[in-house]
VOVO-875532 format. One record per residue: residue number from 1; x, y, z of N, C-alpha, C in turn; residue in one letter. Coordinates in pm, 1 decimal. Layout:
<rs>
NUM X Y Z X Y Z X Y Z a $
...
</rs>
This chain:
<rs>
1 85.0 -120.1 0.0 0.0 0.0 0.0 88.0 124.3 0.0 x $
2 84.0 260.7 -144.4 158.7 376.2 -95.0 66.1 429.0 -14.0 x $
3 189.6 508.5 36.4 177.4 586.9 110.1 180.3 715.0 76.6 x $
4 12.7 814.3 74.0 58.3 1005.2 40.0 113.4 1068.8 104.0 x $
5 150.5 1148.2 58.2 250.0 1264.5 154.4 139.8 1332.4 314.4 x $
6 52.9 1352.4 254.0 -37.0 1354.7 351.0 -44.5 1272.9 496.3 x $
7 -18.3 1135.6 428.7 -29.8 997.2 579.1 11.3 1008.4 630.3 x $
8 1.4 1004.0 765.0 102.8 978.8 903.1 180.8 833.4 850.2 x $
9 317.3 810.1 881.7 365.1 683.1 904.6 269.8 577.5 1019.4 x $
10 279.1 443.7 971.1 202.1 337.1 1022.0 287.9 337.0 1158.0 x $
11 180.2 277.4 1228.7 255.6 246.0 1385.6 265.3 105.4 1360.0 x $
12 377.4 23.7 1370.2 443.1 -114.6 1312.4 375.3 -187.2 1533.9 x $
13 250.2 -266.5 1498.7 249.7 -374.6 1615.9 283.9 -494.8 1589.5 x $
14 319.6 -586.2 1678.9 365.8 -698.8 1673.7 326.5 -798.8 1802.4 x $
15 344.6 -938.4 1747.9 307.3 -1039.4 1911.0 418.8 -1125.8 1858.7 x $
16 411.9 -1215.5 1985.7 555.9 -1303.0 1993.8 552.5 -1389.5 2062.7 x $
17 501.9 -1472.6 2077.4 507.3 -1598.5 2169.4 665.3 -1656.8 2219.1 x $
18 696.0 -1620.7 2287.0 886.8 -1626.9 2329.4 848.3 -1783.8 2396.2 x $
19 783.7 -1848.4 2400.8 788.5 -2021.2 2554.8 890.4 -1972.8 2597.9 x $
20 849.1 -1846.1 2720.7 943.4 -1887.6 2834.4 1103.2 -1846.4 2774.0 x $
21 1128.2 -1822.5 2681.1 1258.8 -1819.2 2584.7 1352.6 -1910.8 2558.3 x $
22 1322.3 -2053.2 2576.0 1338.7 -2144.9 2511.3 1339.1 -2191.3 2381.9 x $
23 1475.4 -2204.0 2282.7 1495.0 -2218.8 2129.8 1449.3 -2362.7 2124.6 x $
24 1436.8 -2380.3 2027.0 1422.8 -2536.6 1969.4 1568.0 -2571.5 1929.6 x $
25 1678.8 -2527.0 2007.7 1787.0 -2594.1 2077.4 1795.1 -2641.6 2206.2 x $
26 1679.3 -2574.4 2251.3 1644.0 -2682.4 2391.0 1713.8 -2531.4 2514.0 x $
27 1788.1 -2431.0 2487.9 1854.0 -2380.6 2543.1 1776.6 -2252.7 2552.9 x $
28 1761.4 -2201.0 2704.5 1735.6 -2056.1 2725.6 1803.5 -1912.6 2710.1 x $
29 1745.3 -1840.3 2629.2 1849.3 -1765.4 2586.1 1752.2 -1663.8 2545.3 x $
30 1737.5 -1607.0 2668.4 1613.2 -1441.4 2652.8 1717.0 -1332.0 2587.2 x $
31 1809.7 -1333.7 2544.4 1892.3 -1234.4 2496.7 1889.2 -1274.4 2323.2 x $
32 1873.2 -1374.4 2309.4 1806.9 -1399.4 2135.6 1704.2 -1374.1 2119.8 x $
33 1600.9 -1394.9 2212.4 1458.2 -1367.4 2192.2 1461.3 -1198.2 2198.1 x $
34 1531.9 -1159.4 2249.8 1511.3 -1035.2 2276.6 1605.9 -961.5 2109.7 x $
35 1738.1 -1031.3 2021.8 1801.8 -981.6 1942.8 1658.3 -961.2 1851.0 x $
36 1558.2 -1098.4 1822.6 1444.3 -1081.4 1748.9 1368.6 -1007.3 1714.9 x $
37 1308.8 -983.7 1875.2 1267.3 -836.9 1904.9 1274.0 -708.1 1879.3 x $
38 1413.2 -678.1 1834.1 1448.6 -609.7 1823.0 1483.8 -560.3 1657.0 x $
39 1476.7 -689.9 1622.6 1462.4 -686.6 1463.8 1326.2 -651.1 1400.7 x $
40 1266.6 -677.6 1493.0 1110.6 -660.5 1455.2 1087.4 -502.7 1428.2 x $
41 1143.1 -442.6 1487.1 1109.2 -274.3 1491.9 1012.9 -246.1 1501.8 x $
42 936.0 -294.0 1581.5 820.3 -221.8 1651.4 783.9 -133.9 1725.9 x $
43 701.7 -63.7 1737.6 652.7 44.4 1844.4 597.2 25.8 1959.7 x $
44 491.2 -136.7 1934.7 417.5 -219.6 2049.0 472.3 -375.5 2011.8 x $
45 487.2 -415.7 2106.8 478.5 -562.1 2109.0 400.1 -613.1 2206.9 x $
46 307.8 -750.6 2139.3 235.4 -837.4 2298.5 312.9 -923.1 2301.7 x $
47 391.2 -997.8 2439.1 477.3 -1100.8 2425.1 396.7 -1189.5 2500.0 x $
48 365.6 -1299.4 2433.2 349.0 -1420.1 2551.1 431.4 -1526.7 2599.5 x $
49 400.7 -1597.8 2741.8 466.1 -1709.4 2796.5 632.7 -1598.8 2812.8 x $
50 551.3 -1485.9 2865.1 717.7 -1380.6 2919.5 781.8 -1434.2 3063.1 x $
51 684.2 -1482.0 3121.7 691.0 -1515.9 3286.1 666.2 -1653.8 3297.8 x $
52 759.9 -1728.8 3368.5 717.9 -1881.2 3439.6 602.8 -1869.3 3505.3 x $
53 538.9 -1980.3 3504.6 375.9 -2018.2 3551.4 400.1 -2059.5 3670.5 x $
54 500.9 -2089.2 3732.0 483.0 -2141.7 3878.3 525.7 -2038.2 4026.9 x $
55 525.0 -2085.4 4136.0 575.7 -1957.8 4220.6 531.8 -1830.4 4206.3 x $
56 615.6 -1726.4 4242.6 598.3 -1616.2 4212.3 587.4 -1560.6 4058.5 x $
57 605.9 -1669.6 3966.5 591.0 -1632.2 3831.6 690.0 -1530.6 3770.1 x $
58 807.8 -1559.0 3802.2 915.1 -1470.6 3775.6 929.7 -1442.5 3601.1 x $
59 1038.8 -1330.7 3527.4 986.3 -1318.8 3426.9 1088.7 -1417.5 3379.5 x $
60 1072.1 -1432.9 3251.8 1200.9 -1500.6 3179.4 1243.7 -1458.8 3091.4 x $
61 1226.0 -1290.3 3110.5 1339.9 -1227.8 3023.7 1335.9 -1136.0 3129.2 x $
62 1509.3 -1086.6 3158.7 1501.8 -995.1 3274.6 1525.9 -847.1 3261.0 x $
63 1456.5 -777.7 3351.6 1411.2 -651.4 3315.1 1542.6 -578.3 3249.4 x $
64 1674.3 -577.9 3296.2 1803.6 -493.8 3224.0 1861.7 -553.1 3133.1 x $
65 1790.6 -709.6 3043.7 1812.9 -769.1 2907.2 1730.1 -713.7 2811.8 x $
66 1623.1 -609.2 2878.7 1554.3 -515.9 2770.8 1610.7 -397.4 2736.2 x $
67 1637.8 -314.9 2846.5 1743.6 -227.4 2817.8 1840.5 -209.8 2796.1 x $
68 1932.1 -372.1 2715.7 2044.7 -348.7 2657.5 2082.3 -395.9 2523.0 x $
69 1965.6 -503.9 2517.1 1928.8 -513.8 2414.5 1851.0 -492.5 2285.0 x $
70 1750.5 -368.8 2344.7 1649.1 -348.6 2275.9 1577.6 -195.8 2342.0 x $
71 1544.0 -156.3 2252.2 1507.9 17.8 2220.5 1333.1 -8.2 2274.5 x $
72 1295.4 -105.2 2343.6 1179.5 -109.3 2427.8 1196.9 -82.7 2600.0 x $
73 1056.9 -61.0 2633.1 1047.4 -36.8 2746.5 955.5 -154.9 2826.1 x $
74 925.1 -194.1 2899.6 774.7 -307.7 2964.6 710.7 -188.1 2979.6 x $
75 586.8 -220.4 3004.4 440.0 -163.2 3032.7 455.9 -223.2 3174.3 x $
76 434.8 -150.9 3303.6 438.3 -185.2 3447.8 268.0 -194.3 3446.1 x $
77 240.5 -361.9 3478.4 156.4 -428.2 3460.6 100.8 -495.1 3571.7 x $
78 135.3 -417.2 3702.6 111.6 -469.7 3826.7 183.5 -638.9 3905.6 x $
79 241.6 -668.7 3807.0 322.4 -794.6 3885.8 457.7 -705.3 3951.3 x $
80 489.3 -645.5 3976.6 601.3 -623.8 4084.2 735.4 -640.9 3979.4 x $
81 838.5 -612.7 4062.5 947.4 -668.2 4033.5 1034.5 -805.7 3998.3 x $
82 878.8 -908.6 4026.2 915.4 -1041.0 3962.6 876.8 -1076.4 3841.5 x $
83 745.8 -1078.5 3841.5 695.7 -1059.3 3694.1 695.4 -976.8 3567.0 x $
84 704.5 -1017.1 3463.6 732.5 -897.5 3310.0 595.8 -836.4 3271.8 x $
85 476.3 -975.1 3330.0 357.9 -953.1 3287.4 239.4 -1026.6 3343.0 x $
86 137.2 -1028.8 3297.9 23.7 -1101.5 3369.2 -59.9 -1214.9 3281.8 x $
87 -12.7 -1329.0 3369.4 -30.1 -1478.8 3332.0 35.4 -1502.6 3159.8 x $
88 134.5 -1432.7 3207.7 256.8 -1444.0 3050.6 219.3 -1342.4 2985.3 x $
89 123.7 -1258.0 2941.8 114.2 -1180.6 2907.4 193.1 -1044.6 2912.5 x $
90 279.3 -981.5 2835.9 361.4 -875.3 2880.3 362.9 -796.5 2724.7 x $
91 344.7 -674.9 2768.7 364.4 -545.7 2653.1 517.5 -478.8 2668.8 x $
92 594.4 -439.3 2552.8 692.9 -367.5 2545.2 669.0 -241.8 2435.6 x $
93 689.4 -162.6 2426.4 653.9 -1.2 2391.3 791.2 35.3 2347.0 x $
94 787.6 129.6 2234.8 894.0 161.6 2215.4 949.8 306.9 2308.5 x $
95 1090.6 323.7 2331.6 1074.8 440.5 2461.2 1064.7 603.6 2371.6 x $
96 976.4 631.8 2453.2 928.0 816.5 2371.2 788.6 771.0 2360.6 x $
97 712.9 672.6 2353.8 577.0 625.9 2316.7 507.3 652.5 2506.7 x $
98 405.1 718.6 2554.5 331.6 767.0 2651.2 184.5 670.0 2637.8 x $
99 230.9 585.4 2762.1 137.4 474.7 2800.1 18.4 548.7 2905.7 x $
100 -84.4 555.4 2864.8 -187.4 658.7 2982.3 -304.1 548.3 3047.9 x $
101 -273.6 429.6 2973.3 -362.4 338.2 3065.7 -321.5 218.2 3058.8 x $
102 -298.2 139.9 3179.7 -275.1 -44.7 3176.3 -355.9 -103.7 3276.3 x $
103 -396.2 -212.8 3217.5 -474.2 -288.9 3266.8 -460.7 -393.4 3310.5 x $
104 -517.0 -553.5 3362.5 -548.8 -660.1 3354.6 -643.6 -701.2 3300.4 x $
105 -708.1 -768.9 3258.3 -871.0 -812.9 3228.3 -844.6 -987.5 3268.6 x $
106 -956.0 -1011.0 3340.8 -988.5 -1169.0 3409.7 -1064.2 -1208.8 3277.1 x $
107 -1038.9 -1313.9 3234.9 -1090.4 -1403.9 3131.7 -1120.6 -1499.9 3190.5 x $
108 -1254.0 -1593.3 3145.3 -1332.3 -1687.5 3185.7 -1239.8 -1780.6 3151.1 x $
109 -1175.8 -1924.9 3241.5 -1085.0 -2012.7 3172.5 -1069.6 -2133.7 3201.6 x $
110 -1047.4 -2249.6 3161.5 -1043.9 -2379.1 3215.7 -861.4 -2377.0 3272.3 x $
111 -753.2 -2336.9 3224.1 -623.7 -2308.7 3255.1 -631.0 -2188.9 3264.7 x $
112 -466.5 -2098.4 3363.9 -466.5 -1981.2 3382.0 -469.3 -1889.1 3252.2 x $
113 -573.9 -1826.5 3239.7 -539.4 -1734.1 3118.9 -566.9 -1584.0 3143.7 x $
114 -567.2 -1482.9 3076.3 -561.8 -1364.1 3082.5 -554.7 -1254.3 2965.1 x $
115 -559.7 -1122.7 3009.1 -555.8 -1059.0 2872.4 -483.5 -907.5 2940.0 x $
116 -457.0 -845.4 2864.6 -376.8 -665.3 2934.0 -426.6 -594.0 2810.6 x $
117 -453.2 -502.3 2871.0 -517.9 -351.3 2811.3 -411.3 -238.7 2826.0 x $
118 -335.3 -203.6 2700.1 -306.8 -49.6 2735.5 -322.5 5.5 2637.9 x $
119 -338.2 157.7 2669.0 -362.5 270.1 2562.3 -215.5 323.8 2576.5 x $
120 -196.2 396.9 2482.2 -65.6 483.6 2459.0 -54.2 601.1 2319.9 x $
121 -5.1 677.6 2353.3 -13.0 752.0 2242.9 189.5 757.4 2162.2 x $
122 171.9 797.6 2024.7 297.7 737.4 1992.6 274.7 829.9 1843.7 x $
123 354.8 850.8 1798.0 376.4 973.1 1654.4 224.6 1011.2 1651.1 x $
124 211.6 1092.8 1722.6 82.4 1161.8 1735.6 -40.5 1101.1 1725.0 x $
125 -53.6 950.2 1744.7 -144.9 890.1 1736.8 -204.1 848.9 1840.9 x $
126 -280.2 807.3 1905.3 -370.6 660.7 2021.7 -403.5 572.2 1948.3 x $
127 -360.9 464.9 2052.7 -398.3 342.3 2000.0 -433.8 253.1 2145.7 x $
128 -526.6 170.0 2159.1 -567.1 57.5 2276.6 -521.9 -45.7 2214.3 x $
129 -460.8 -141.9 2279.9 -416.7 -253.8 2249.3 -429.3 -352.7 2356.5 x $
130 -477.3 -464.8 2331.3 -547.4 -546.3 2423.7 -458.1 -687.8 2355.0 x $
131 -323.4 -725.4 2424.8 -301.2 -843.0 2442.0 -317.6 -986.5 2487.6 x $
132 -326.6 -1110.9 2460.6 -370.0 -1230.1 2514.1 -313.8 -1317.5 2433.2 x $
133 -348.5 -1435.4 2586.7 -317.9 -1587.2 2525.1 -405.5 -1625.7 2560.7 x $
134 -473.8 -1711.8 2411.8 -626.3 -1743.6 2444.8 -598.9 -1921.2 2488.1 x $
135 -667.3 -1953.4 2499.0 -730.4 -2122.4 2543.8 -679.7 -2237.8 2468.3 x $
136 -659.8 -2323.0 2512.3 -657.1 -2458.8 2398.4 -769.0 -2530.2 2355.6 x $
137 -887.3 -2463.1 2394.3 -1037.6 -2548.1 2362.3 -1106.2 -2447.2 2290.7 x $
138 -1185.2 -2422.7 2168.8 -1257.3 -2348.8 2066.5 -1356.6 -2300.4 2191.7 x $
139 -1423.5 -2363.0 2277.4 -1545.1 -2338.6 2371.3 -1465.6 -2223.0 2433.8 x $
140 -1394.9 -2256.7 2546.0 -1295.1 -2134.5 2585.2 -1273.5 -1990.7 2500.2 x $
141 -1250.9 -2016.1 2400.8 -1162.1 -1912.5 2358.0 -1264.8 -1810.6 2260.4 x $
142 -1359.0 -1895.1 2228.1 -1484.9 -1796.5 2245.4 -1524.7 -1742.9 2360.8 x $
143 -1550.5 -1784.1 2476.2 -1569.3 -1706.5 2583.1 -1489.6 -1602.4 2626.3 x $
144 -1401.5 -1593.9 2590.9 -1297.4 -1543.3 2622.8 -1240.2 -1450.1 2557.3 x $
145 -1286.2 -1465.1 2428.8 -1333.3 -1347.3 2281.8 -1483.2 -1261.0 2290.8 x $
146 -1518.6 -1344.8 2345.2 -1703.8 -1273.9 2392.3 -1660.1 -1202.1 2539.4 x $
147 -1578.7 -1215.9 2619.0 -1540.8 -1130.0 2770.6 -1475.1 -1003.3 2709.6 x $
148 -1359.7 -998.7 2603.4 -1261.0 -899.3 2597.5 -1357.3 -778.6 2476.1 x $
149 -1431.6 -841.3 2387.0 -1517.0 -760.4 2330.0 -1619.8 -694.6 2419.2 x $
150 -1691.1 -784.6 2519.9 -1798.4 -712.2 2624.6 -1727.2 -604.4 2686.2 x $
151 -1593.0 -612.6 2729.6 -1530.2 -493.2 2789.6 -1477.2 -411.3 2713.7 x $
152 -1476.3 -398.2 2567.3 -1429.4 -316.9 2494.4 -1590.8 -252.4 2439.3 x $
153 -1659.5 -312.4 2490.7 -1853.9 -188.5 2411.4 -1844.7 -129.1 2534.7 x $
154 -1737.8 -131.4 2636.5 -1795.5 -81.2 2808.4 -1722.4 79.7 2765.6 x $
155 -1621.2 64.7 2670.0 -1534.4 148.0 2682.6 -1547.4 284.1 2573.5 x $
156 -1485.7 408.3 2633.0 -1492.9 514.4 2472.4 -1423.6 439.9 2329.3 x $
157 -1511.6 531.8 2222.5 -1438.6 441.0 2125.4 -1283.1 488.0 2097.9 x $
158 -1240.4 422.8 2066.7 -1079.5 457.6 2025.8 -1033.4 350.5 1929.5 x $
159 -905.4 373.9 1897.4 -904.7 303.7 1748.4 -834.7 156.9 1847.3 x $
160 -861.2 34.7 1798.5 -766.2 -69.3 1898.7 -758.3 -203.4 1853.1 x $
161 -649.2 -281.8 1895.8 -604.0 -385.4 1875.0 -613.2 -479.3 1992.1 x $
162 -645.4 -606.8 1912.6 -631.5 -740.1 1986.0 -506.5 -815.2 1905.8 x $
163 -464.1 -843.0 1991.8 -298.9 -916.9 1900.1 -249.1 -1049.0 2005.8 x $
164 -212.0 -1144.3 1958.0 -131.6 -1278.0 2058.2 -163.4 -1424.6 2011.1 x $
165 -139.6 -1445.8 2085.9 -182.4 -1591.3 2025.6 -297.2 -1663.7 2039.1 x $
166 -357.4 -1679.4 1938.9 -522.6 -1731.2 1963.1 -516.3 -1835.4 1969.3 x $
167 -438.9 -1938.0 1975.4 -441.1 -2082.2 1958.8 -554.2 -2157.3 1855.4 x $
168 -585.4 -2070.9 1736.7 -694.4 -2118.3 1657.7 -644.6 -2130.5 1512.7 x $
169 -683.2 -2281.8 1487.2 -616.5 -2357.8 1400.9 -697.6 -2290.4 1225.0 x $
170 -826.7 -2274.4 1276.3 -919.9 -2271.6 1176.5 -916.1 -2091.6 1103.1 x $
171 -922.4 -2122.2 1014.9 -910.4 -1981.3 927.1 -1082.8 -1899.4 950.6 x $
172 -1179.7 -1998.2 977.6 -1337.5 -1953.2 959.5 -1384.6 -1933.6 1048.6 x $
173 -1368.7 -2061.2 1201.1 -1437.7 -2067.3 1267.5 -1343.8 -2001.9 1425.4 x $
174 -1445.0 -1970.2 1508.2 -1354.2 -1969.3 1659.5 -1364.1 -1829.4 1693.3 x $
175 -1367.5 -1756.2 1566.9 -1327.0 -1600.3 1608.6 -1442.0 -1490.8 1609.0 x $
176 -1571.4 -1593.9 1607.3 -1682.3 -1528.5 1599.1 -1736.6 -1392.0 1640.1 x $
177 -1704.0 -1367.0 1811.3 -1721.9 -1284.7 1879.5 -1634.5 -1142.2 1849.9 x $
178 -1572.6 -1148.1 1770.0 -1490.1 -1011.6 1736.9 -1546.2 -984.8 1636.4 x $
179 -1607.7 -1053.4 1506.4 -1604.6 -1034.1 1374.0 -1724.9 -870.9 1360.8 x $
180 -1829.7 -886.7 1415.7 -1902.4 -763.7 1394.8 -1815.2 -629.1 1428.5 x $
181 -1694.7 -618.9 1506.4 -1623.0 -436.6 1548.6 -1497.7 -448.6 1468.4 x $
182 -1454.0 -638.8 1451.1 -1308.0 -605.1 1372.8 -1313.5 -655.4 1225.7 x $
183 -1162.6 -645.1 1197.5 -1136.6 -737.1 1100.3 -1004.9 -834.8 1160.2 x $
184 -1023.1 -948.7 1166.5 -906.1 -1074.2 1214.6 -801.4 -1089.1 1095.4 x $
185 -699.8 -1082.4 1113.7 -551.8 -1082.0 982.8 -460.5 -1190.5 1031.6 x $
186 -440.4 -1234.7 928.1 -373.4 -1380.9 1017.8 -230.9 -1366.6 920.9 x $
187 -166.5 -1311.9 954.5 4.1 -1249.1 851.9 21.8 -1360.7 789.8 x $
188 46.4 -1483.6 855.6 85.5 -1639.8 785.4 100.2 -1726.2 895.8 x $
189 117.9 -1843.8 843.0 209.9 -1947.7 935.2 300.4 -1890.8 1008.2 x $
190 247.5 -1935.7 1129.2 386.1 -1865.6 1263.9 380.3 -2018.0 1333.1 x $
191 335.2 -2135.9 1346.9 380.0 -2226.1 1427.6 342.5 -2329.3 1348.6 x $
192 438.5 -2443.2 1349.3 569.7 -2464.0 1434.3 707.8 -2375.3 1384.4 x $
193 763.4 -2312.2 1428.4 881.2 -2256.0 1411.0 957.2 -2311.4 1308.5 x $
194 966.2 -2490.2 1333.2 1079.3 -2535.0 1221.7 1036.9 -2578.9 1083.5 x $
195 836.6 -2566.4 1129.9 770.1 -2620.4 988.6 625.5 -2503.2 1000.9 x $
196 645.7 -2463.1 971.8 528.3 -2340.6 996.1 397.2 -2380.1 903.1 x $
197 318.1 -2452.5 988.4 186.0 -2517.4 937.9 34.2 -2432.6 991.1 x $
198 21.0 -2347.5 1082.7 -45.3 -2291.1 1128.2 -41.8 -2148.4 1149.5 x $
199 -137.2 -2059.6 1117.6 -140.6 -1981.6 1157.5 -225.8 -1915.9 1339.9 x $
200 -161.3 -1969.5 1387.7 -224.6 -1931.7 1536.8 -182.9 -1819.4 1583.6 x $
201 -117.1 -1681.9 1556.0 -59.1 -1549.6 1608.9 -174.4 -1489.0 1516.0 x $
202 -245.1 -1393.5 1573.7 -316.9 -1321.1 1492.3 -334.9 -1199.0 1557.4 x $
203 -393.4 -1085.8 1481.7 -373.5 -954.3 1475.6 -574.1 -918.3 1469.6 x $
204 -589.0 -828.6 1544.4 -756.6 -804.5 1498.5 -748.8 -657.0 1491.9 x $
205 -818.7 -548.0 1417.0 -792.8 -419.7 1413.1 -916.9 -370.5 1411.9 x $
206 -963.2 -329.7 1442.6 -1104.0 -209.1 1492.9 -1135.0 -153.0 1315.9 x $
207 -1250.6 -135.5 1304.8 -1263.3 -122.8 1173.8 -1204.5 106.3 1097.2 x $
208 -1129.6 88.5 1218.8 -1102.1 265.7 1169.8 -976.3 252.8 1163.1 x $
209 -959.9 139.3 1134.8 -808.1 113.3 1129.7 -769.1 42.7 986.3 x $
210 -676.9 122.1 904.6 -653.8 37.2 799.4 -512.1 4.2 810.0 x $
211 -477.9 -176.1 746.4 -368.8 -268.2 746.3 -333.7 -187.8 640.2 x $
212 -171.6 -129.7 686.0 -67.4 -115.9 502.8 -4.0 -221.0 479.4 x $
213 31.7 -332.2 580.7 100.2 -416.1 574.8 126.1 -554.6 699.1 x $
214 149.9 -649.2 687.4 146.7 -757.1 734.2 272.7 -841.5 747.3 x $
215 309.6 -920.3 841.3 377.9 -1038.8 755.1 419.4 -1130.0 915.5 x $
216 481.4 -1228.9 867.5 544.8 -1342.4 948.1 704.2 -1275.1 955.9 x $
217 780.1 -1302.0 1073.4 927.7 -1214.8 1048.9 991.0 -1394.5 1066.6 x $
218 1022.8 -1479.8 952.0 1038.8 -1579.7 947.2 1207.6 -1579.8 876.6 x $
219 1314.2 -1562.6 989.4 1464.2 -1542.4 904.3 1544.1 -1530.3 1027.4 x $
220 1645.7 -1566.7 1022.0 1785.0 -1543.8 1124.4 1719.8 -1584.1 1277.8 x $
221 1717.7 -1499.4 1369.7 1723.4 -1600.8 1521.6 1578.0 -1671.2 1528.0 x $
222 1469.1 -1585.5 1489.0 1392.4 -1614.7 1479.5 1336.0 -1739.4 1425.9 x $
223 1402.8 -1814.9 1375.3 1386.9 -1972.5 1364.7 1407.7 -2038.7 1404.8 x $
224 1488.5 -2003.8 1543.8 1473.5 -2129.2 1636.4 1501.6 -2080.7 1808.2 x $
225 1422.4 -1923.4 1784.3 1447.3 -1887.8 1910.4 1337.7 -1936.3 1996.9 x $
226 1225.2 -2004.6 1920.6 1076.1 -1992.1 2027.6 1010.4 -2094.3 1933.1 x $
227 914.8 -2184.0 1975.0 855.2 -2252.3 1875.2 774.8 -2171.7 1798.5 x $
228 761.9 -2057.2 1853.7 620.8 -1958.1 1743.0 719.2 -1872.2 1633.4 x $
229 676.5 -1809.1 1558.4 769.3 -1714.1 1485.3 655.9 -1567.5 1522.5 x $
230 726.0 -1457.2 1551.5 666.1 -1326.8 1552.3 593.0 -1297.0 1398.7 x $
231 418.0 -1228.7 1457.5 382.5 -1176.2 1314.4 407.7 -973.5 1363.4 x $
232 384.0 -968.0 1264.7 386.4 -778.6 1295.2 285.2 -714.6 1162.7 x $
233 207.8 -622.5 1216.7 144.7 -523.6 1121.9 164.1 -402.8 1133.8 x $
234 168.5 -326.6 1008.6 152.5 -181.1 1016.6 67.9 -135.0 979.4 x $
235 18.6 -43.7 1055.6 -111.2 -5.1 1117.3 -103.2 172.4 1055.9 x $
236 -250.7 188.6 1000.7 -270.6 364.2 973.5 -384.4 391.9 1013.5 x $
237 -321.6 483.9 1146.8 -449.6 504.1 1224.9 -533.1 630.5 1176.5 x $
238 -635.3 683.8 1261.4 -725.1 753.2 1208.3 -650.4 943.7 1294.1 x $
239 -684.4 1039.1 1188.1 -614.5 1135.8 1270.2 -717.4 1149.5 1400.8 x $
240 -608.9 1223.4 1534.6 -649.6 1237.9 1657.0 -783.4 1323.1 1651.7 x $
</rs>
């Protein structure tokens, strides 16, 4: 898509399923996941599986491997100084970008699941962005698509994103509950990492939002830093 002289530049979002930062070398290494990251050039990222599930849920990428590796910031998301994020869920922002709201949202769930809400403003734009890791059961993850939409009709309108991993195999079905406010973009195959057969990372955009661009970032660490591969879109929002 060109671009007129007129357009604001796209705000580039992205999700990332890091497991914990475990390569499919078997080896932890949040400082590759994070080189990725960083290749991505994004403005927002949703990261999931940022934090171990057990204990205090510590993160597994640590807070001064962001700031040395990468031109992001975390979104302070109410887990403290142990956690990156909530129930793996974690946002990174690029720094100069002004975060004015973060959230949690409780999702209905058979396993721990969750979702985070923040707004931020960024090259003169707003944007809401509502990260998650949805369910391993279609029943779930509709509910759970029908919870994060009910709390988004609660809210002013603003232009916004749902982005992470939906765990939904099916191109048609599953994503019901968003389809009347969005449009669902599925960049490509992002899992399995070493055979990319599925598209389960998906992107949803509020209908005042137009896609210039899409894709899978499928090249260099990113093939065997995480079983998922990062998707990213660029996004042209509506003027303020």
């Amino acid at each position: 898509m060109k671009r007129t002289s007129q357009q604001r530049p796209p705000v580039r979002v992205a999700s990332y399923n890091v497991r914990k930062c475990v390569g499919l070398d078997r080896q932890r290494a949040p400082e590759r996941v994070l080189s990725v990251i960083s290749e991505l050039d994004a403005d927002v990222i949703a990261v999931q599986e940022a934090d171990f599930r057990l204990g205090e849920r510590p993160t597994a990428i640590p807070h001064d491997f962001i700031e040395k590796y990468t031109d992001m910031v975390p979104v302070a998301l109410g887990g403290g100084d142990v956690s990156l994020g909530w129930h793996g869920n974690a946002v990174l922002v690029r720094k100069g970008a002004r975060v004015t709201a973060a959230e949690r949202l409780l999702l209905p769930h058979l396993e721990p699941r969750g979702a985070v809400l923040i707004e931020f403003e960024h090259k003169d734009r707003s944007l809401r962005l509502v990260a998650t890791h949805l369910g391993l059961t279609r029943s779930f993850r509709r509910r759970q698509l029908r919870a994060i939409a009910a709390d988004l009709r609660r809210r002013a309108a603003m232009p916004t994103v749902i982005l992470g991993d939906f765990n939904e195999w099916s191109h048609r079905r599953g994503l019901e509950p968003l389809l009347e406010r969005f449009e669902v973009h599925a960049p490509g195959r992002s899992f399995h990492a070493a055979r990319p057969v599925a598209a389960l990372d998906r992107i949803a955009t509020s209908r005042d939002i137009a896609l210039a661009d899409a894709a899978v970032h499928e090249r260099g660490a990113a093939l065997k830093a995480s079983d998922h591969l990062p998707v990213w879109a660029d996004l042209l929002l509506p003027a303020a």
